[in-house]
C-alpha positions in Angstrom: 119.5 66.6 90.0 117.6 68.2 92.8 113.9 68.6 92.9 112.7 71.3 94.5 108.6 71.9 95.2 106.8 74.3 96.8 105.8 73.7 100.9 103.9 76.6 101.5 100.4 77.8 99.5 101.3 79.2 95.9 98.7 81.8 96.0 98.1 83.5 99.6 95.8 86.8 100.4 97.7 89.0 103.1 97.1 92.1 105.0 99.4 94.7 103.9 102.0 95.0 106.4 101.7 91.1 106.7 104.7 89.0 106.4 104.8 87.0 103.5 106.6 83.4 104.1 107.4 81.3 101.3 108.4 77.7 102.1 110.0 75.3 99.8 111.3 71.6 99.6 115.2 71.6 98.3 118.4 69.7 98.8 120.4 73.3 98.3 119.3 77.1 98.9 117.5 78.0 96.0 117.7 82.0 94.6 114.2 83.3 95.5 113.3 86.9 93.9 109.9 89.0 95.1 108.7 91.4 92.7 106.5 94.1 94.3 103.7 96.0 93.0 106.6 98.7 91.8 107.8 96.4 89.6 111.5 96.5 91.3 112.6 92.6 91.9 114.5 92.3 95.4 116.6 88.8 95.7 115.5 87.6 99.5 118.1 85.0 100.9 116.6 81.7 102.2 117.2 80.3 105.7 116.7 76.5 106.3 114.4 75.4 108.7 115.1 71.7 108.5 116.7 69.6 106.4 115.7 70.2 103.2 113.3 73.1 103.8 113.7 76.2 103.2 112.3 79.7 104.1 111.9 83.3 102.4 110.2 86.0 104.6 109.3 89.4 103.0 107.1 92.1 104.1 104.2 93.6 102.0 104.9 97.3 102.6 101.9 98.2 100.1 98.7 97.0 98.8 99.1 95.1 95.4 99.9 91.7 93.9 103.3 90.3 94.6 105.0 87.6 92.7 107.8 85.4 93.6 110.0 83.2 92.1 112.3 80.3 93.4 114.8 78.8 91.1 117.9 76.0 91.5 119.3 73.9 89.3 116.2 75.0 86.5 113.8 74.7 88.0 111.1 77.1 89.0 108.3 77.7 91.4 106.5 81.1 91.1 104.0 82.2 94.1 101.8 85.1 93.9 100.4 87.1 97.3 97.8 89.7 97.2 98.3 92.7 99.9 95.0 94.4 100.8 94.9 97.1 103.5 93.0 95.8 106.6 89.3 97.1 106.8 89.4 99.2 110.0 85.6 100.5 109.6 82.7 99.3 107.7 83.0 97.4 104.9 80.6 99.5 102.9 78.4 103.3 103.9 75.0 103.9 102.9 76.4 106.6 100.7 78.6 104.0 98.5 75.7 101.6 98.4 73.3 104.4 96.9 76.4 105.0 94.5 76.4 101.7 93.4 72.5 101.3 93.1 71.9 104.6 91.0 68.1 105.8 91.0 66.4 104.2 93.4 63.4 104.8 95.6 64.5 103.6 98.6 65.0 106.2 101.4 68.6 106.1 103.3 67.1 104.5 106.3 65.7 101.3 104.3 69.3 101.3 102.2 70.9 101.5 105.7 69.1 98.6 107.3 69.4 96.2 104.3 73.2 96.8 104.0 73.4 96.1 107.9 71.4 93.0 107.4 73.3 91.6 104.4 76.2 92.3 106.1 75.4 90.2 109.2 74.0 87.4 107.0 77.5 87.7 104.6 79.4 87.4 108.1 77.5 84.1 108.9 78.1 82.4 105.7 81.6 83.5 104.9 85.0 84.3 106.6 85.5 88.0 106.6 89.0 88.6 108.0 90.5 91.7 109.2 91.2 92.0 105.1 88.1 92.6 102.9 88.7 91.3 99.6 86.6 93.5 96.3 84.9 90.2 95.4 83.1 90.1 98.8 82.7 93.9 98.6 80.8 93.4 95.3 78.5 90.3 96.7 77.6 92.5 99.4 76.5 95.2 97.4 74.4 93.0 94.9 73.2 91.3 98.6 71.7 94.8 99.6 70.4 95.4 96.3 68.7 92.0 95.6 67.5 93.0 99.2 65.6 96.3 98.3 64.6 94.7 95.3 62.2 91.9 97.2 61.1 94.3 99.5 59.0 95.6 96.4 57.4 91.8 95.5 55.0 90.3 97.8 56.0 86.9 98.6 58.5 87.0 96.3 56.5 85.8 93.3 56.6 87.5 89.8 53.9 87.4 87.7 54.7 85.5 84.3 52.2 85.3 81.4 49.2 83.3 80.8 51.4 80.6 79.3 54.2 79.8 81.8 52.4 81.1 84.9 53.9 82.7 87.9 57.4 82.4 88.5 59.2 82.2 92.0 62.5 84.2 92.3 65.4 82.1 92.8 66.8 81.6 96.4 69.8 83.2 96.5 71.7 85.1 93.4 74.0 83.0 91.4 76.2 86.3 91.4 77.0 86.2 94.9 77.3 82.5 95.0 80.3 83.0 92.7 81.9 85.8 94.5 81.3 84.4 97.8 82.4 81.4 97.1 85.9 80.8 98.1 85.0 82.7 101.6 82.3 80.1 102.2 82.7 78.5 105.4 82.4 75.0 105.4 80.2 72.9 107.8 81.8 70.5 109.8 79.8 67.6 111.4 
């Protein structure tokens, strides 16, 4: 019996318009089917690159979450790809971000400079491709808002009662720890 496994990443994040290459490890061509976000499954014939490799290319023509499956012999490997559209302009606008923060009292201008801030300090920490994923979009948003919302403390100290004492914010939000997270970059040496 043949074993086939998957070569390539399972689980990939494209740009829509992005070519979508699904590598796996067989003896024999298996039957690889895409289905798009229409829901229409499309059989895509394998080529072999080397012995025992084969290759599936297909193009994401829309934004949406793909999913694939390979099968020979029984066997199955399924693979999932994510199209986003490729964020030509800024991420977020000052209008959005007031959107997303309701009633504040922060003028434009301060909203403005804390979202161009955060955005240059999100851009340090985490890879931010030509696609800009809605979990980075959201950490940026609570970025700018944890932002505006220190600008209001002196020294970043809240006052607790006469029993615990003062309390010190935390350093960063555990929020956009989680959603930044897999973007992180990673320190080498």
């Amino acid at each position: 019996m043949t074993i086939m496994r998957a070569i390539s990443s399972t689980s990939v994040l494209l740009p829509v318009g992005g070519v979508w290459q699904l590598l796996v490890d067989a003896d024999t061509a298996p039957t690889v089917v895409v289905t798009p976000p229409t829901g229409d499954p499309e059989t895509v014939t394998p080529e072999q690159t080397s012995t025992g490799r084969w290759e599936s290319s297909y193009a994401l023509t829309e934004p949406g979450r793909y999913v694939a499956r390979a099968s020979l012999d029984g066997q199955v490997v399924d693979f999932a790809a994510q199209a986003l559209e490729v964020t030509t302009g800024p991420v977020l606008d000052v209008p959005k971000v007031v959107h997303y923060l309701g009633q504040i009292s922060a003028t434009e201008e301060t909203v403005g400079e804390a979202l161009q801030a955060e955005t240059f300090a999100q851009a340090r920490v985490c890879r931010v491709g030509a696609v800009y994923p809605p979990d980075l979009r959201e950490a940026l948003l609570r970025r700018v808002a944890r932002n505006l919302a220190l600008r209001g403390i002196p020294l970043a100290v809240l006052r607790g009662d006469a029993e615990a004492g003062a309390t010190v914010l935390p350093g960063r939000d555990p929020e956009v720890r989680r959603l930044e997270a897999p973007h992180r970059k990673l320190p080498i040496g």
